[in-house]
N, C-alpha and C positions, 0 to 999 in steps of 0.2 A: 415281635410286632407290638406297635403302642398299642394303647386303647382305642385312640382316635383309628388309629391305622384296622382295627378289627371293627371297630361300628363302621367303618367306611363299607370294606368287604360285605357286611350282611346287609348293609344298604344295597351294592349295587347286584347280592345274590337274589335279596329279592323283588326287587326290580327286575332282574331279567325273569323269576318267575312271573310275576305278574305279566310281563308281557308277553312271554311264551305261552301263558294260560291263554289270553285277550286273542291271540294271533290262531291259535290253535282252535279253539272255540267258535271263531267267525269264520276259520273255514271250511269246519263240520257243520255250521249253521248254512253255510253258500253251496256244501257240495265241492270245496274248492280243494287244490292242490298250494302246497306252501311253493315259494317260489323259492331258495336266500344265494347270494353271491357266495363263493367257495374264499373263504377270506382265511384259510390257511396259510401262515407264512407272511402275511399283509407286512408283519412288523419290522419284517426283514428285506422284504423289495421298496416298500412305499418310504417315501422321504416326506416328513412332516415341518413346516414353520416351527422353529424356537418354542413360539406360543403355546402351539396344541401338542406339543410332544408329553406331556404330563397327563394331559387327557386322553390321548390315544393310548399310553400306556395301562391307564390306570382302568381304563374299561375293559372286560371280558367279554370279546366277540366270543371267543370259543363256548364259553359256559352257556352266554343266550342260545347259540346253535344246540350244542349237546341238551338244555333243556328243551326244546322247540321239537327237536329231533325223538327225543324220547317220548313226550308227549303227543305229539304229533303221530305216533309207532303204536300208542296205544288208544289212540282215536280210530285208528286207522285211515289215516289223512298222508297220502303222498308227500314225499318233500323232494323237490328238485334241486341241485345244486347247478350255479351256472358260473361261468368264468366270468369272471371281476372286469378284464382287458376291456377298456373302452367305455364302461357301458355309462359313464358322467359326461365321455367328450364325443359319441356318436349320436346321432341325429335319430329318434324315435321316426321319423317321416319315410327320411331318404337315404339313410342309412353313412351321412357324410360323417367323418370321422376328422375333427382338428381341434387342439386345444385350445385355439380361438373360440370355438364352438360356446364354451363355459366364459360366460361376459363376467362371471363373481359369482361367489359360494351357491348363490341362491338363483340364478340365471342364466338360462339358454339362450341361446340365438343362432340358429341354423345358417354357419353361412355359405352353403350351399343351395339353401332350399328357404334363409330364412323363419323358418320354424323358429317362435317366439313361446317360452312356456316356463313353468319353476322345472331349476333343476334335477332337482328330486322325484317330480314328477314323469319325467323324460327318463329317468334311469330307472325309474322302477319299470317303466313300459319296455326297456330293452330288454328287463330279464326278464320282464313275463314273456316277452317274443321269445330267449334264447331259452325260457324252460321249456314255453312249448315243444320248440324243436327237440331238444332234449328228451323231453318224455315220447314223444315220435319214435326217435331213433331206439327208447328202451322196449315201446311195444314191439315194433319191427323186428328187432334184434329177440325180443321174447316168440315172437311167430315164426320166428325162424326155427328157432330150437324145437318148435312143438310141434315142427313139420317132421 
């Protein structure tokens, strides 16, 4: 590996520390549960533009999770993983699902229901909807056994 190619690496190792510190932090600070998308495998079903295929490569989802995860393990802060399917082109409202839904990288628009909002912001509220459920089905499934 060059040089350039190894300063890149510990730039973005720590970068994802820092933000798994930041992330982890705020939600011992809230009482909160981590939410993240299960993005195992992402590199191998998702098809990228030309453009961003250097970048998608070149970032470590796995490493920010594995640090998120462990730090997170020793906060003792829940981490829910939720399935990826959908949750950029379903409707935080009404649950409509169509890739019309996404007007540009940074743009929702419901058109089922309308629902006008950032992107980002709409996906993040789907996994926090699909962790909850999630962590549901783990204490259920936990109450079960301790019956």
């Amino acid at each position: 590996m060059t040089a350039t190619g190894q300063k890149e690496q510990r730039f973005r190792r720590d970068t994802n520390h820092v933000i798994s510190k930041k992330l982890v932090a705020k939600a011992k600070d809230t009482q909160s549960v981590i939410a993240l998308e299960d993005l195992k495998g992402i590199r191998d079903r998702a098809r990228f533009r030309k453009t961003q295929r250097a970048k998608m490569a070149g970032w470590s989802f796995g490493q920010l999770r594995t640090f998120i995860e462990y730090k997170a393990h020793l906060a003792r802060i829940p981490v829910v993983l939720v399935n990826p399917r959908h949750t950029s082109q379903m409707c935080s409202s009404c649950s409509h699902i169509a890739k019309r839904n996404r007007k540009s990288q940074s743009e929702f628009e419901c058109q089922g229901c309308g629902l006008s909002l950032n992107a980002d912001i709409n996906a993040a509220l789907n996994i926090k909807a699909r962790a909850a459920v999630n962590r549901l089905k783990v204490s259920e499934s936990a109450t079960d056994l301790a019956a």
